[in-house]
Each structure stands twice: as structure tokens, then as C-alpha cells.
C-alpha positions in Angstrom: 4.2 -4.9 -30.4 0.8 -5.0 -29.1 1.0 -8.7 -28.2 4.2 -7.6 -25.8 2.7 -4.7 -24.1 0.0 -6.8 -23.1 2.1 -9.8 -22.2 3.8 -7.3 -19.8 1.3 -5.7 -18.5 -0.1 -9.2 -17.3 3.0 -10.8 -16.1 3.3 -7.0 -13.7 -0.1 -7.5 -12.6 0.1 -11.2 -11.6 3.4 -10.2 -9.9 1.8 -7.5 -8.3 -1.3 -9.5 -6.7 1.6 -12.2 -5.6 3.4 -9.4 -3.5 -0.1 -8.2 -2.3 -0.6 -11.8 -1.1 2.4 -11.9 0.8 2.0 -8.9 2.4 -1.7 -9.4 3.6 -0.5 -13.1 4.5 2.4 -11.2 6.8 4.3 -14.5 5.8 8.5 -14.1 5.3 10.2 -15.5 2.3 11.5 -18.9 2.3 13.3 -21.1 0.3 13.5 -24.6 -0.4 17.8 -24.6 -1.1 18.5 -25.4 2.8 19.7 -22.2 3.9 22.7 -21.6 5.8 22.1 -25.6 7.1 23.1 -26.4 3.6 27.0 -24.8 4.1 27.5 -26.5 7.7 26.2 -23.0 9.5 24.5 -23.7 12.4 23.1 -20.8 13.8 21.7 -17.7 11.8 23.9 -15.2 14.2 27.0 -15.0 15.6 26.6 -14.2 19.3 28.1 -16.8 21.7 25.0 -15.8 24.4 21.8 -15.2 22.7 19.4 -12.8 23.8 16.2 -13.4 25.9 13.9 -13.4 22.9 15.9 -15.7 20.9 16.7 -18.5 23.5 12.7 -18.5 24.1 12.8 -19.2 20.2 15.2 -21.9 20.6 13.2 -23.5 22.9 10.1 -23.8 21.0 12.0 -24.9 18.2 13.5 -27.6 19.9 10.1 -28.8 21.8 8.5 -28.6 18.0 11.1 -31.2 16.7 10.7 -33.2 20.0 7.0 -33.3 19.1 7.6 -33.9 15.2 6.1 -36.5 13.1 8.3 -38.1 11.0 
């Protein structure tokens, strides 16, 4: 029983120094499944006019794939 209490307690603390990470990094999740690309979605919202803050967005996205290494 020992053996499993301390199994746990070390699979909560490396769990807990990986959120800790992520935090101080300020970095979101990602994946690596291809999103909403992968189900033919195009954008992430629905709005035919995007906001301000988004279209500037858009447009560094776009001059970042311009710019792109293959």
C-alpha cells in the first residue's frame, strides 16, 4: 500500500510542477490532432465581419505564412 501512496504522491507532484510551468510560461494548450482544420472548419468563430482585434490577427497570420520556410 505504501508502494501506491507514494506512486501517487509523485505522479500529483510531477503533474503539479507541469501546470506550474504552464502557467509561469503564460503559454495556451495546444494539440497536435489539427483542430477544427482537421473537420473542414475554417475559422474558429462564426461572425461574417470580424472584429478589429481579430482582422489585425489575421493579418499577421497571413504575412507569417507569406514569410514561412517550408
Amino acid at each position: 500500500m505504501s508502494l501506491f501512496i507514494l506512486t501517487f504522491v509523485l505522479f500529483m507532484v510531477v503533474i503539479a510542477a507541469m501546470a506550474v510551468g504552464m502557467i509561469v510560461q503564460k503559454k495556451s494548450m495546444a494539440s497536435s490532432c489539427g483542430g477544427l482544420g482537421a473537420v473542414g472548419v475554417e475559422k474558429a468563430c462564426d461572425c461574417d465581419n470580424p472584429c478589429d482585434k481579430r482582422k489585425k490577427r489575421m493579418a499577421k497570420e497571413e504575412i507569417w505564412k507569406q514569410n514561412q520556410i517550408l
